[in-house]
N, C-alpha and C positions, 0 to 999 in steps of 0.2 A: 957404912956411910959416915963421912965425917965433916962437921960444921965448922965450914971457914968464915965467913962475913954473915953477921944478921943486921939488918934495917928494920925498927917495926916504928907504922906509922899507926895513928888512930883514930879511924872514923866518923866521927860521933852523927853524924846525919844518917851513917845505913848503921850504926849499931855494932861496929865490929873493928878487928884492930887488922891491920893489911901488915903480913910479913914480906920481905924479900930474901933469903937465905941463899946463900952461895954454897955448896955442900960438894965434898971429893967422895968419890964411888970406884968400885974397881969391879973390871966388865962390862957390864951393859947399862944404859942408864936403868935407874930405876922407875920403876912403875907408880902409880898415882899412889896406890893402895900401903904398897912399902914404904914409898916417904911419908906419907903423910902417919902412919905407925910410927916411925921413927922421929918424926918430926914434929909430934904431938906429945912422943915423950922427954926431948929434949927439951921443948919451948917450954913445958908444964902446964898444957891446955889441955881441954874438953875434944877428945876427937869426935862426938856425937857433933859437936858446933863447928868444924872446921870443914874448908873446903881448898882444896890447892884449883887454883885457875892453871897453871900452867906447870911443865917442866922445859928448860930451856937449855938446850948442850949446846957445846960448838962442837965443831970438827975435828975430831981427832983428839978432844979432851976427855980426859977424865973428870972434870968437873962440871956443875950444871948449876942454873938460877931456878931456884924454884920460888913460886908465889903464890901464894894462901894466906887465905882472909880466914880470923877466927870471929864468929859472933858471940854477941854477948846472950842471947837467949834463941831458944830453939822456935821460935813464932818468927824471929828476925829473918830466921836463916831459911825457913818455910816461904815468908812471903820473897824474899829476894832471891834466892836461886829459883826455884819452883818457876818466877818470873820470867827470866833467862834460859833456865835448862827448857823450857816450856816450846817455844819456838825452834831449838834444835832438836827435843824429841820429835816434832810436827815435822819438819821437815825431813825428817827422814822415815818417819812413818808414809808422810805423798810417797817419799821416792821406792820407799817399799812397797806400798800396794800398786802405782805405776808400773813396777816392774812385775808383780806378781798377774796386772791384768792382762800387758803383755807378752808373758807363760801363757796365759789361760787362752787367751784370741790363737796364740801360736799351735796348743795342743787345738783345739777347735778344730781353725782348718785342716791339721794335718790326719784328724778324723772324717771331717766333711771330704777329704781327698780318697780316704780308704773306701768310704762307705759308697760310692760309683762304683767304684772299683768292682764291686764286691756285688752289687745290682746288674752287671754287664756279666758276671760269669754265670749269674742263675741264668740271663735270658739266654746265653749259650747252651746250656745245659736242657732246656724246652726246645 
């Protein structure tokens, strides 16, 4: 991965400085975890303080926008992600026990369906 355009702007109300990097890749894009390794050692920050919000490709390019915010202390970066990430863990925590209670009602009936079943062959059997 290689660093074409960087834009850093600097926060001073949330504490942190917002990068924008423009960066050429060959393959696939990359992943959260690899740029921001690679991009933490280029920029010369604290990966423990950084967080990329986004990776952004176009079509058929090899290049991509990526954007991550580094903070300046780790209380920063606790109260304002933790803030944000907080409502998309929840919501897909609902959508996962929604879906896991409609497994549960699905196996249910398809026992409440066996168990007739299975009460009709004893009374044949008398």
């Amino acid at each position: 991965m290689k660093l074409l355009n960087k834009q850093e702007k600097s926060n001073e109300l949330l504490s942190r400085k917002e990068f924008k990097v423009e960066v050429e890749f060959e393959g696939s894009a990359p992943t959260k975890e690899k740029a921001k390794k690679v991009l933490c050692k280029s920029l010369s920050v604290d990966e423990s303080l950084t967080v990329i919000r986004g990776i952004y490709t176009g079509f058929r390019s090899n290049t991509a926008k990526i954007e991550l915010f580094v903070y300046s202390k780790k209380e920063e970066l606790d109260r304002i992600e933790s803030y944000l990430m907080h409502k998309k863990i929840e919501e897909k925590i609902k959508k996962a026990d929604e879906a896991d209670a409609a497994k549960k009602a699905e196996e249910k009936e398809a026992v409440a369906e066996k168990e007739p079943a299975k009460e009709e062959k004893k009374e044949g059997e008398q």
